[in-house]
C-alpha positions as a LaTeX table, in Angstrom:
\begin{tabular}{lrrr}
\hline
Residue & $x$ (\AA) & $y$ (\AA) & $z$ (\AA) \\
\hline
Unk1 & $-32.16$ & $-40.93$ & 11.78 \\
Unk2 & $-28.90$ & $-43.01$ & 11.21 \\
Unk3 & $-26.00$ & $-41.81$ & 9.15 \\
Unk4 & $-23.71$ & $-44.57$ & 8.10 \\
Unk5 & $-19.72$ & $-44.06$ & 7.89 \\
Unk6 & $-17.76$ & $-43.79$ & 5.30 \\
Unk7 & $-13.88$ & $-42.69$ & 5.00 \\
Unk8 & $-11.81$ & $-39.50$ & 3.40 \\
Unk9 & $-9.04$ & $-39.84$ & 1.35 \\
Unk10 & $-6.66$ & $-39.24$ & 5.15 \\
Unk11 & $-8.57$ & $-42.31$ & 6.19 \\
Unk12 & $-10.05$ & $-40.69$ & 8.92 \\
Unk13 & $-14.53$ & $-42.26$ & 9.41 \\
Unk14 & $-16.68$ & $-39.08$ & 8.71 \\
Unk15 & $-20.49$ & $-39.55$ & 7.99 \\
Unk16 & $-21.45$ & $-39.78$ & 4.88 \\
Unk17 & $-23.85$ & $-36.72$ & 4.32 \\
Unk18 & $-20.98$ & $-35.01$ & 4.81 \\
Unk19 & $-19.58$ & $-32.77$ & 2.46 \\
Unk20 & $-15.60$ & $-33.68$ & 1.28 \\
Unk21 & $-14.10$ & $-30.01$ & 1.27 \\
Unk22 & $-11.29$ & $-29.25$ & $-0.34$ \\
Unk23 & $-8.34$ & $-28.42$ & 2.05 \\
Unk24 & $-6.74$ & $-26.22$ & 2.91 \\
Unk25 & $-3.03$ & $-26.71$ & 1.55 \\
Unk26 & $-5.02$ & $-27.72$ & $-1.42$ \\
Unk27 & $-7.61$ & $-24.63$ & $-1.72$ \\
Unk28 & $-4.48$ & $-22.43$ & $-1.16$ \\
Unk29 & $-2.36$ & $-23.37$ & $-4.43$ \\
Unk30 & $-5.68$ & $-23.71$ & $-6.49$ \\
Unk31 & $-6.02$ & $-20.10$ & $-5.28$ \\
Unk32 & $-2.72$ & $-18.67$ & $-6.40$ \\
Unk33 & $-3.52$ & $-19.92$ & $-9.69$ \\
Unk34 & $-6.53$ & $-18.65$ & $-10.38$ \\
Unk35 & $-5.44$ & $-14.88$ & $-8.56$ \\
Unk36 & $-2.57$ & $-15.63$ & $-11.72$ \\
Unk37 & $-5.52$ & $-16.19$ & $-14.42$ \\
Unk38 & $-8.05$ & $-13.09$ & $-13.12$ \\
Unk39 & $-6.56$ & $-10.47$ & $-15.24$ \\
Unk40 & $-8.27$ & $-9.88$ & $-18.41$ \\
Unk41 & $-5.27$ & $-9.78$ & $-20.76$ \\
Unk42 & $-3.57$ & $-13.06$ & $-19.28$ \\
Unk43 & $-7.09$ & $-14.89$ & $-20.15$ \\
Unk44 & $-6.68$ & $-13.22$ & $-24.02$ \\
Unk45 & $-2.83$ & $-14.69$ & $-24.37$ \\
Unk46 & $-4.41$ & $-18.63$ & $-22.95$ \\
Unk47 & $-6.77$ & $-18.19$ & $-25.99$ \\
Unk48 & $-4.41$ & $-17.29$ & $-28.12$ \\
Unk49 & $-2.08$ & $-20.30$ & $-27.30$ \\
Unk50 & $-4.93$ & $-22.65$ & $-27.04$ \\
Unk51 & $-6.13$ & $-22.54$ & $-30.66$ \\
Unk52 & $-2.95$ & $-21.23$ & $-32.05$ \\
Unk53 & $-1.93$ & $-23.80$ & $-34.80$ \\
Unk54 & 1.64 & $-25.48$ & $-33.50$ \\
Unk55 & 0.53 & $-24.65$ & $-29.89$ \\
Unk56 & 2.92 & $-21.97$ & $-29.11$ \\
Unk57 & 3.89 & $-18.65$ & $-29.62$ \\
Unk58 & 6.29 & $-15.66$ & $-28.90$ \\
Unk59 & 6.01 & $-12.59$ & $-27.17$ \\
Unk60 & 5.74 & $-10.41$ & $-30.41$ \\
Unk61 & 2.76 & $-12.02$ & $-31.26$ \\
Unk62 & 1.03 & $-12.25$ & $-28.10$ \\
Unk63 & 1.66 & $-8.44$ & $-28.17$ \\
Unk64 & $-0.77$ & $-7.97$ & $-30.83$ \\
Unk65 & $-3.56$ & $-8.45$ & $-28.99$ \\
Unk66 & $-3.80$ & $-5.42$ & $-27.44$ \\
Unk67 & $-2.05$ & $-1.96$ & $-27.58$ \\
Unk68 & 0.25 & $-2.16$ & $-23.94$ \\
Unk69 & 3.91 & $-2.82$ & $-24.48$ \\
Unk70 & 6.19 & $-5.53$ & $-24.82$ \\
Unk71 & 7.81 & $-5.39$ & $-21.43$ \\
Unk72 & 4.20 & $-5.25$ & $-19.82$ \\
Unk73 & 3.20 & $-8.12$ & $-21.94$ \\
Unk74 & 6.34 & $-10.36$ & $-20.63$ \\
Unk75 & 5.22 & $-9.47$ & $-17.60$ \\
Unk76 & 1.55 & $-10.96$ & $-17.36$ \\
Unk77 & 3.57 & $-14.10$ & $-18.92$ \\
Unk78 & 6.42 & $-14.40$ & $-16.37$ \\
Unk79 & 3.34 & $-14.43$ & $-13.96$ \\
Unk80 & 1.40 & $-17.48$ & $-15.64$ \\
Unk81 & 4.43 & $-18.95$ & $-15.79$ \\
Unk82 & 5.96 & $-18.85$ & $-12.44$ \\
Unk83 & 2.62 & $-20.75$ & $-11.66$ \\
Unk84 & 3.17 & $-23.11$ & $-14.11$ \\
Unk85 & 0.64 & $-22.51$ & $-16.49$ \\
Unk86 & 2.74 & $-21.93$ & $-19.38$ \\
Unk87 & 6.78 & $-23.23$ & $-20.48$ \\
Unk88 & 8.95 & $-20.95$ & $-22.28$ \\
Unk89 & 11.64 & $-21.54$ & $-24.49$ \\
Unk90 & 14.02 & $-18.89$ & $-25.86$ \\
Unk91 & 14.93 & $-19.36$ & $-29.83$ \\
Unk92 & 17.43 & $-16.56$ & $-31.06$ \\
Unk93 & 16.08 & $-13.06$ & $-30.24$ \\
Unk94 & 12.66 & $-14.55$ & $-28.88$ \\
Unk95 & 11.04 & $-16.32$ & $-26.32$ \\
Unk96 & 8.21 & $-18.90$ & $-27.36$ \\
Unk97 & 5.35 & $-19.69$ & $-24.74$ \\
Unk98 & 3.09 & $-23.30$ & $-24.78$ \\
Unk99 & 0.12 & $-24.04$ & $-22.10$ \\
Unk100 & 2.36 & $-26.91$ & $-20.54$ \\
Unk101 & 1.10 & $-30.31$ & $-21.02$ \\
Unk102 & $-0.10$ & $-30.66$ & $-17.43$ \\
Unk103 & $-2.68$ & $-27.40$ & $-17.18$ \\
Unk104 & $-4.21$ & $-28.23$ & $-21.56$ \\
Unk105 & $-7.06$ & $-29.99$ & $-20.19$ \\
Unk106 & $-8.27$ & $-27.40$ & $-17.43$ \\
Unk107 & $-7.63$ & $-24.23$ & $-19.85$ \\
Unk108 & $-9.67$ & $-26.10$ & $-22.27$ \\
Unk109 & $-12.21$ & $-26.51$ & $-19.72$ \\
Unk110 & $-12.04$ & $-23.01$ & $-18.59$ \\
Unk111 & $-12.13$ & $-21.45$ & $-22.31$ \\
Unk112 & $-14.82$ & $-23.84$ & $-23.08$ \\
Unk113 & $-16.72$ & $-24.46$ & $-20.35$ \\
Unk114 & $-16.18$ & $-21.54$ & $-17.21$ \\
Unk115 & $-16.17$ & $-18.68$ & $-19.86$ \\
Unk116 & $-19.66$ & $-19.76$ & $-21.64$ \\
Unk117 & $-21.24$ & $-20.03$ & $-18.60$ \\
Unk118 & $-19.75$ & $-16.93$ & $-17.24$ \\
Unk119 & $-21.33$ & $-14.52$ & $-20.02$ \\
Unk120 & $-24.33$ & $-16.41$ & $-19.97$ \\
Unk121 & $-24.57$ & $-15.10$ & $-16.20$ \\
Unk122 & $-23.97$ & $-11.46$ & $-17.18$ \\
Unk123 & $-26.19$ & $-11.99$ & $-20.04$ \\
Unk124 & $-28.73$ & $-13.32$ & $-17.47$ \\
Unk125 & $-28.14$ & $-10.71$ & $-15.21$ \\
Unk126 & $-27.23$ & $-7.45$ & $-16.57$ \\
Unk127 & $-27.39$ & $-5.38$ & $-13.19$ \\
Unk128 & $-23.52$ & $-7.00$ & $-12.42$ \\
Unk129 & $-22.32$ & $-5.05$ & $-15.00$ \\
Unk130 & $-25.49$ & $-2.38$ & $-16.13$ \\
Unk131 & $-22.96$ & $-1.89$ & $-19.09$ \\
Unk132 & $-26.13$ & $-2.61$ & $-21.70$ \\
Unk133 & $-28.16$ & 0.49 & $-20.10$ \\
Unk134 & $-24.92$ & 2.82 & $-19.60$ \\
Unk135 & $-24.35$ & 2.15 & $-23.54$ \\
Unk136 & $-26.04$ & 5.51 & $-24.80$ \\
Unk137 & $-24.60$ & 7.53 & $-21.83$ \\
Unk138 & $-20.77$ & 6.10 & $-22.45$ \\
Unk139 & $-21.23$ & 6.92 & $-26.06$ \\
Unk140 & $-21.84$ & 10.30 & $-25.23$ \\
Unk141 & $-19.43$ & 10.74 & $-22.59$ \\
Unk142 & $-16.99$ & 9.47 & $-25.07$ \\
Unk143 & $-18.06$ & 12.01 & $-27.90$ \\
Unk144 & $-17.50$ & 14.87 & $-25.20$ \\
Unk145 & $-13.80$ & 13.87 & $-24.19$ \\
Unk146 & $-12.64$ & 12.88 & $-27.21$ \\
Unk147 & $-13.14$ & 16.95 & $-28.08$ \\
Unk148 & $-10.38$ & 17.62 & $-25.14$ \\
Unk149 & $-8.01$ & 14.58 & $-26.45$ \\
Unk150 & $-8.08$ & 15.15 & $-30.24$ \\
Unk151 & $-4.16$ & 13.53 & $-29.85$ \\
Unk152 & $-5.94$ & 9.80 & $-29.01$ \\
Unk153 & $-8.40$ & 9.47 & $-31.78$ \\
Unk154 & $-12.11$ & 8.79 & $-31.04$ \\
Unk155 & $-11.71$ & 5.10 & $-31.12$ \\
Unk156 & $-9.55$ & 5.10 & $-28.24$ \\
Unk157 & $-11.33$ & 7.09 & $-26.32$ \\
Unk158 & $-14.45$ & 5.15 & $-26.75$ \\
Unk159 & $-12.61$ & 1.87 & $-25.52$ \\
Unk160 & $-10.93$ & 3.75 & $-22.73$ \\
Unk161 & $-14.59$ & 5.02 & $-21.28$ \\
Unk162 & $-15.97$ & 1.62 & $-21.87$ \\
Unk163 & $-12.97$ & 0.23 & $-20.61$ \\
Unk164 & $-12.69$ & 2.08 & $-17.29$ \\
Unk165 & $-16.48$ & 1.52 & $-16.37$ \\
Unk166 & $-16.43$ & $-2.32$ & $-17.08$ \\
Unk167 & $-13.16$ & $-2.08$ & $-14.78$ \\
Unk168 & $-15.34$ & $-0.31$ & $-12.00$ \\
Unk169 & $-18.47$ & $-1.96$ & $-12.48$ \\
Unk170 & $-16.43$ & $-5.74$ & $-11.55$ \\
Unk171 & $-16.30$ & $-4.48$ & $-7.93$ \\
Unk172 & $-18.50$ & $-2.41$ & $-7.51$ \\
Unk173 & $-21.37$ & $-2.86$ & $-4.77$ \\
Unk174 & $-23.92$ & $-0.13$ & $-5.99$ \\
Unk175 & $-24.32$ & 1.41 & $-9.55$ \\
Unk176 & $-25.87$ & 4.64 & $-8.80$ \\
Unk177 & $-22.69$ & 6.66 & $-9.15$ \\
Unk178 & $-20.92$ & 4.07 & $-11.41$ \\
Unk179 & $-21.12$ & 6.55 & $-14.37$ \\
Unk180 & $-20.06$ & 9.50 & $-12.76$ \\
Unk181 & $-17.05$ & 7.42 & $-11.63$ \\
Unk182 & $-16.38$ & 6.03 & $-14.48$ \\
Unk183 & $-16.31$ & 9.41 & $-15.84$ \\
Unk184 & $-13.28$ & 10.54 & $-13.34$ \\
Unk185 & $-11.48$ & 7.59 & $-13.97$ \\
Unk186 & $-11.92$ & 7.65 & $-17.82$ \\
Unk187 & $-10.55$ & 11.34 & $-17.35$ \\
Unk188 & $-7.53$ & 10.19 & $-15.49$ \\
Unk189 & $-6.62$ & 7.43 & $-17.98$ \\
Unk190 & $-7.19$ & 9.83 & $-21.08$ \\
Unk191 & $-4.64$ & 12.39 & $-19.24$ \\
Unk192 & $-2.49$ & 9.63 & $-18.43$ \\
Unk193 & $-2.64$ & 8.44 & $-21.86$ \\
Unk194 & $-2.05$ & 11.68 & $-23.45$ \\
Unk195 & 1.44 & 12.23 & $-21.10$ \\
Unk196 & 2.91 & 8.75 & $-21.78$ \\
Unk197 & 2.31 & 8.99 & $-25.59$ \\
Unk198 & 6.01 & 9.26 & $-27.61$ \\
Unk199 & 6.78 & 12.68 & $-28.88$ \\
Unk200 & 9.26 & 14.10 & $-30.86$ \\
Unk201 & 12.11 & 15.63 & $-28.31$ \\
Unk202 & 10.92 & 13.57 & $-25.91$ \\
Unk203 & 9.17 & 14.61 & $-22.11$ \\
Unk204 & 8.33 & 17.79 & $-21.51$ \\
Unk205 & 11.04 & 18.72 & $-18.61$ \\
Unk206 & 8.67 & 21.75 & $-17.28$ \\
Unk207 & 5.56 & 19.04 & $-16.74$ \\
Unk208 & 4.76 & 18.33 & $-13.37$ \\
Unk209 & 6.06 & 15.21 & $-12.14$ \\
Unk210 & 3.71 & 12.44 & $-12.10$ \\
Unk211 & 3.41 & 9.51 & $-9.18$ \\
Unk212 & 1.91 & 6.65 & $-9.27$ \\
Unk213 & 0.64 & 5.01 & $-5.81$ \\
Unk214 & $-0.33$ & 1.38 & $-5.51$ \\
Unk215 & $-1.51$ & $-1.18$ & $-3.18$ \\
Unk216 & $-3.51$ & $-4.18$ & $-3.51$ \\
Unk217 & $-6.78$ & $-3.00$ & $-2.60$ \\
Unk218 & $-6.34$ & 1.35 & $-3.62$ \\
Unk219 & $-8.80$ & 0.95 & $-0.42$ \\
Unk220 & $-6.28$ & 2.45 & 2.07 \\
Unk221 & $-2.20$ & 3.00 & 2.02 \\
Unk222 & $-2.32$ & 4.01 & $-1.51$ \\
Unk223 & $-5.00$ & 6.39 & $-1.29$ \\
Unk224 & $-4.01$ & 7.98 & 1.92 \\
Unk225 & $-0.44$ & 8.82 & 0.26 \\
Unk226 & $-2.09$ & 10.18 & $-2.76$ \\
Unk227 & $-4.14$ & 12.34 & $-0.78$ \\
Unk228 & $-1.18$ & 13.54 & 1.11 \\
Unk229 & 0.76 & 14.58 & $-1.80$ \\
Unk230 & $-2.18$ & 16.60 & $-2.55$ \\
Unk231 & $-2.33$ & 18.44 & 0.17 \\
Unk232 & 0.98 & 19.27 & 0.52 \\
Unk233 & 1.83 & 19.73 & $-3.23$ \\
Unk234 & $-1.94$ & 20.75 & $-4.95$ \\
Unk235 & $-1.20$ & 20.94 & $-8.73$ \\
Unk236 & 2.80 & 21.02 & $-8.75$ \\
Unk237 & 2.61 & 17.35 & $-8.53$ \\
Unk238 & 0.29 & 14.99 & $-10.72$ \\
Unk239 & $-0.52$ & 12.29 & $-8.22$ \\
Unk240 & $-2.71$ & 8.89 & $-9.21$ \\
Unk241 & $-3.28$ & 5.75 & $-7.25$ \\
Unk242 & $-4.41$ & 1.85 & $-8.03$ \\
Unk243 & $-4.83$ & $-1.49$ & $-6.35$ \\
Unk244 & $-4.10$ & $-4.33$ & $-7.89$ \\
Unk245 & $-7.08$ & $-6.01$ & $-6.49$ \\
Unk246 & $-9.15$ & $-2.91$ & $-6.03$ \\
Unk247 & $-11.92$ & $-3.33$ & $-3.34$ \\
Unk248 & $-15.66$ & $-2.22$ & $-3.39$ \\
Unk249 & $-14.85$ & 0.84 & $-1.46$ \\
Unk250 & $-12.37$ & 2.70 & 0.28 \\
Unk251 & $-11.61$ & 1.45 & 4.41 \\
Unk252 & $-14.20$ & 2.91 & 6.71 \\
Unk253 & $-11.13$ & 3.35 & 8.81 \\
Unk254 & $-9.45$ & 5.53 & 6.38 \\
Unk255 & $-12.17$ & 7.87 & 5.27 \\
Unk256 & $-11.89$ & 10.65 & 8.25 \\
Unk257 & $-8.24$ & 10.81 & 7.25 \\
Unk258 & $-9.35$ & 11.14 & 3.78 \\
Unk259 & $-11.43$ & 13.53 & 4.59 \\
Unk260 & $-9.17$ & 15.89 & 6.93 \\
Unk261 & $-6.66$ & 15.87 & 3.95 \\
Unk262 & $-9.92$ & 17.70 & 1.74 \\
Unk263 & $-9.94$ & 14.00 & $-0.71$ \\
Unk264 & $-12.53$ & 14.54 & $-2.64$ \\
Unk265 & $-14.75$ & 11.10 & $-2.68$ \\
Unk266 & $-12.34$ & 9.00 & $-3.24$ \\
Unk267 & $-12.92$ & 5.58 & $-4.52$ \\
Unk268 & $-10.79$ & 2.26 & $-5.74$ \\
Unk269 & $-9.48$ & 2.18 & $-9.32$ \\
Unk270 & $-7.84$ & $-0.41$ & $-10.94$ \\
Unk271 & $-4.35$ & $-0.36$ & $-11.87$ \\
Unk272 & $-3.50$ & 0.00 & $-15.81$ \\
Unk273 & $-0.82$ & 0.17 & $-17.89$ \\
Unk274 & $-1.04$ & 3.67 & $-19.19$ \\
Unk275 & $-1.13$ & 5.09 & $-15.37$ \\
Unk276 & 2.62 & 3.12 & $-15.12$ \\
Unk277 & 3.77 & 4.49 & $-18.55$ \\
Unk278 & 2.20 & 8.36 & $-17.53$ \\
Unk279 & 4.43 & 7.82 & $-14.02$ \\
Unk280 & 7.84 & 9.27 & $-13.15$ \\
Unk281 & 7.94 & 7.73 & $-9.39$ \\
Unk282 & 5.75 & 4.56 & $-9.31$ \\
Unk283 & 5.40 & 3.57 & $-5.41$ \\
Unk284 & 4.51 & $-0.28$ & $-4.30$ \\
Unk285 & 2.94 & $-0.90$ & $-1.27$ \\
Unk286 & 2.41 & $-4.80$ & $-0.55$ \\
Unk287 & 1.38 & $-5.50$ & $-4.00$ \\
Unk288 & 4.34 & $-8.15$ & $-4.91$ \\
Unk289 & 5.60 & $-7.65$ & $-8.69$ \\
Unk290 & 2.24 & $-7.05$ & $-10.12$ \\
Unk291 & 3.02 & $-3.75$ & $-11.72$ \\
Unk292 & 4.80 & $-3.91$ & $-14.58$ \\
Unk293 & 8.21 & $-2.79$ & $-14.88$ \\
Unk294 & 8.90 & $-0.26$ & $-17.37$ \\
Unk295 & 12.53 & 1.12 & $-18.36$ \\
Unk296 & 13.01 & 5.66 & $-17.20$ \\
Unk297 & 10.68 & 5.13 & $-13.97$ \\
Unk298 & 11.90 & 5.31 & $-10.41$ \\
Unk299 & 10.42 & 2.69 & $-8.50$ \\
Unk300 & 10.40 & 2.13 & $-4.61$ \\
Unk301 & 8.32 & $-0.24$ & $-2.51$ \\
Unk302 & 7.20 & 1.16 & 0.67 \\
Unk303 & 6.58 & $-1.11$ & 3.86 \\
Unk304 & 3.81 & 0.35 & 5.45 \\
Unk305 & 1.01 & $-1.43$ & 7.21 \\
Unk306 & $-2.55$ & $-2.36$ & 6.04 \\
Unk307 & $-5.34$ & 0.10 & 7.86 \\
Unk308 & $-7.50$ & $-2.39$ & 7.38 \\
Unk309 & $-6.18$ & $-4.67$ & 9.97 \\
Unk310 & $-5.38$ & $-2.24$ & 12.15 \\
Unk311 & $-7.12$ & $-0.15$ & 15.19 \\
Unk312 & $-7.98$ & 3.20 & 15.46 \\
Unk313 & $-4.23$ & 4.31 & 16.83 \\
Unk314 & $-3.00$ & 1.63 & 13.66 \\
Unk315 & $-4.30$ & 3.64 & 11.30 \\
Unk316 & $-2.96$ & 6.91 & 12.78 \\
Unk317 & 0.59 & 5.71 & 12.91 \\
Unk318 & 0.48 & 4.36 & 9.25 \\
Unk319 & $-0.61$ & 8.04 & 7.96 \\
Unk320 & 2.03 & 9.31 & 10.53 \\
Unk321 & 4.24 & 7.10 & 8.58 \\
Unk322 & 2.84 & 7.69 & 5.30 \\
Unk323 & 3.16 & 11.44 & 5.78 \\
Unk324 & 7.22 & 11.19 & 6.60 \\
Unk325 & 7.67 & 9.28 & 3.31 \\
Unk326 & 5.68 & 11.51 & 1.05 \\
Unk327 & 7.78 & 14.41 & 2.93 \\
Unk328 & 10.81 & 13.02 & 2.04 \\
Unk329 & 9.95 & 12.17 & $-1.18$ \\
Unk330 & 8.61 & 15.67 & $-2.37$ \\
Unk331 & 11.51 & 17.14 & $-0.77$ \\
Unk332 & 13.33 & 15.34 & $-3.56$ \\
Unk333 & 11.21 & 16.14 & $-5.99$ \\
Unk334 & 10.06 & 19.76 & $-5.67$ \\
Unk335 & 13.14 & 20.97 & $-3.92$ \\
Unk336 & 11.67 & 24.50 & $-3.50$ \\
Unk337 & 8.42 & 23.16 & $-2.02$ \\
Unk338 & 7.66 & 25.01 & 1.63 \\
Unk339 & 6.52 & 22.21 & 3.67 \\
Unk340 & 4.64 & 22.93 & 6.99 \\
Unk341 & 6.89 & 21.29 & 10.34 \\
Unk342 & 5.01 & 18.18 & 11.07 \\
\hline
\end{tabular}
């Protein structure tokens, strides 16, 4: 059998059963702008804009959508922005955001095409989620904490269980444990929702300082320096971690390290905003400016390697390294802690 030539857009003769990939250069900027519109809230605020009447809007009310602050909502803007998504233009005291002209015809296509045909895939396959069977158990997980969080209200709790296992169940590889999980994390946002709530006379100064780890995947760095500031600290220090882009599951790599440091099954959470707002010390670790930048927090970025590209004696050195900073770092904030010589 004979295939007959044909030509690419470089010129170059390929046959013509041949598929016409997209390259490389190509695939890579279509990529950065689609990592920009994979975050739930950033999809809401394109909706918003797309039907709202004159096109635009400013930041006050794109921050009625949901219930996370103004600064984190400019930040998921600047972001769609600085790919060129959106144009802003400052009037007075606001800013006013517009889809710009170039990107209206693919966000229609994604609002009214992509998304349809997205739900109708969960719809048509409800193990990606299991979120229709969990229904009855999530109610009743929600009935139970909202007892221990009368300060929230039942309706928030409610969306934060629901919330926190949809936010699991998008990378998750097995459901088996996906409601006990979801249960931990729901636990850990609740608490951290409960400590960043405003309060007359302000933060308690005897509370036990909280830090906030994150990398992209929460598969490795992240959860290896949580784990150490456990160890070392126990209760005296509230310690969470996230990944921007949390994986499946934690680095094979990484679990005996986990598990010499007593971790106690950990797995990859998302990061949200009420984990920054609970924070004191919020520490970035190869995640570029994806967490949101809130005024009162102490924020350092921490170059450490990835474990997952790295061997056996990689990974070793990066908790080596890991343990000096978390050292250094309790040292500054639990002055009296006894910590064993390395």
């Amino acid at each position: 059998m004979t295939t007959t030539d044909t030509t690419d857009t470089t010129g170059a003769s390929m046959p013509r059963n041949e598929s016409h990939a997209i390259g490389t250069e190509a695939a890579g900027a279509v990529a950065t702008t689609l990592k920009a519109l994979a975050e739930p809230l950033r999809l809401r605020m394109l909706s918003f804009l797309a039907t709202a009447p004159a096109g635009e809007a400013c930041v006050c009310d794109l921050a009625e959508l949901t219930d996370v602050s103004q600064p984190t909502v400019s930040h998921h803007l600047k972001v769609l922005r600085d790919v060129g998504v959106l144009a802003s233009e400052r009037r007075g005291t606001w800013v006013w955001y517009r889809i710009t002209p170039g990107y209206k015809s693919a966000v229609s296509t994604l609002l009214e095409s992509f998304a349809p045909a997205a739900l109708g895939a969960l719809r048509a396959h409800p193990h990606l989620t299991g979120l229709e069977d969990a229904d009855a158990a999530l109610d009743r997980l929600a009935v139970d904490l909202a007892s221990t969080h009368p300060d929230l209200g039942a309706d928030v709790v409610l969306r934060t269980v629901r919330e926190s296992y949809t936010a699991l169940a998008r990378s998750a590889t097995v459901s088996a444990h996906l409601l006990t999980l979801a249960e931990r994390f729901a636990r850990q946002r609740l608490a951290d929702l409960s400590r960043g709530a405003p309060r007359d006379g302000g933060t308690d100064p005897a509370a036990a300082p909280q830090v906030l780890f994150v990398c992209v995947a929460n598969a490795g760095r992240s959860q290896l320096a949580a784990a150490l500031v456990r160890h070392y600290a126990g209760d005296r220090v509230v310690v969470r971690s996230a990944g921007s882009t949390p994986a499946a599951d934690v680095h094979p790599a990484v679990r005996p390290e986990l598990a010499a440091l007593g971790a106690d099954e950990p797995f990859p959470k998302p990061l949200t905003d009420d984990a920054v707002r609970a924070a004191d010390v919020v520490v970035t670790m190869g995640c570029g400016d994806v967490c949101p930048v809130l005024p009162g927090k102490r924020y350092e970025d921490w170059l450490v390697g990835d474990p997952a590209l790295a061997s056996p004696a990689g990974v070793a050195a990066i908790r080596d390294e890991l343990d000096t900073r978390v050292r250094a770092l309790l040292a500054d904030l639990l002055p009296g802690l006894d910590l064993p010589t390395p």
